[in-house]
Residue, then its C-alpha position, 0 to 999 in steps of 0.5 A: x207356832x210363831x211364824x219366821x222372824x217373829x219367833x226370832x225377836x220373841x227368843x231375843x227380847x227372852x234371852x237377851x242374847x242374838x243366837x246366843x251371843x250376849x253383849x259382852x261376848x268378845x269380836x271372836x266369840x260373836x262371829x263364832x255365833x253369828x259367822x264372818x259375813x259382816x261389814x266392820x266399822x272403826x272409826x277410831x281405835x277405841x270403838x268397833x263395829x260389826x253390821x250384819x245386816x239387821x244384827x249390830x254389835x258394839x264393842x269399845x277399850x280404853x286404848x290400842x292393844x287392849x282386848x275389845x269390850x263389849x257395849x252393845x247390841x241392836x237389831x235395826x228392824x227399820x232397815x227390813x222396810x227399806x231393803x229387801x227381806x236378805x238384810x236379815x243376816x244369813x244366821x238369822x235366816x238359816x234359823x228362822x226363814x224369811x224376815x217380814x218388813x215389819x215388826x208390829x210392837x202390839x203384837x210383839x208385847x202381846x205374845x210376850x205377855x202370853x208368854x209372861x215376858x213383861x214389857x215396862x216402858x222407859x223414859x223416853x230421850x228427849x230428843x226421840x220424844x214424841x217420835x219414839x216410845x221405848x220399852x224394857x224387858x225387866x229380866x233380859x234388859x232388852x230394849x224395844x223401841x217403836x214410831x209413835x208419831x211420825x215427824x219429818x226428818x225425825x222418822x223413818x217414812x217407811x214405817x208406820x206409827x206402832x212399828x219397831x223401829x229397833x231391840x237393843x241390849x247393853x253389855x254390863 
């Protein structure tokens, strides 16, 4: 059996989905999923967000009135280094016990690969090279990115080289 949290990125980077919510889901759909314990974020009426704690969901639309789209998702795992392990949202923990600090790529592509969940590394952003190497999961679209330098003012100092720094999926 995978212990706590590990066992949570293993389903994400699986299913492409965070307790079941996808991407694409609607504001509604997600906080039926995830619950109504989030910070939200609008910084103009085009783009929403919804933090909850470790969990992020994007949505966006083309203008006021018309029903939110969905964009993304990302699961900031550097922000477990940094803060206490409740960070993790409270779904997250009521299904999956406590969160480590750290989540180690190598060993997360290692139990994927047992798993026959292959990882393919992407291009890199120019402006995230060298600090940062990415991974794709070819089925899902999950996205694992980790430090693989460190660089001042570029990484977090809380992490160390071959830590994720975050998962990702886009909504298509």
């Amino acid at each position: 059996m995978t212990p706590y949290s590990l066992a949570f990125y293993l389903d994400v980077v699986t299913t492409g989905t965070v307790l079941g919510a996808r991407p694409g889901d609607s504001p509604e759909r997600v906080a039926e999923l995830l619950g109504t314990d989030f910070a939200e974020y609008s910084f103009d009426p085009h783009h929403l967000i919804r933090d909850y704690g470790l969990t992020e969901f994007h949505w966006d639309r083309a203008r006021p009135g018309l029903p939110w789209s969905g964009h993304h998702f990302s699961l900031q795992v550097h922000r477990l280094a940094r803060v206490d392990r409740s960070t993790a949202d409270s779904a997250l923990r009521a299904r999956y016990g406590r969160f480590a600090p750290r989540l180690r790529f190598d060993k997360l592509r290692r139990l994927l690969e047992r798993r026959g969940v292959p990882l393919v590394e992407v291009p890199e952003l120019p402006a995230n090279a060298p600090y940062f190497r990415t991974f794709r999961q070819p089925d899902s679209q999950v996205s694992v990115t980790f430090v693989a330098t460190h660089g001042r003012h570029r990484t977090p100092s809380d992490l160390r080289i071959g830590d994720v720094y975050k998962l990702g999926r886009p909504a298509f």
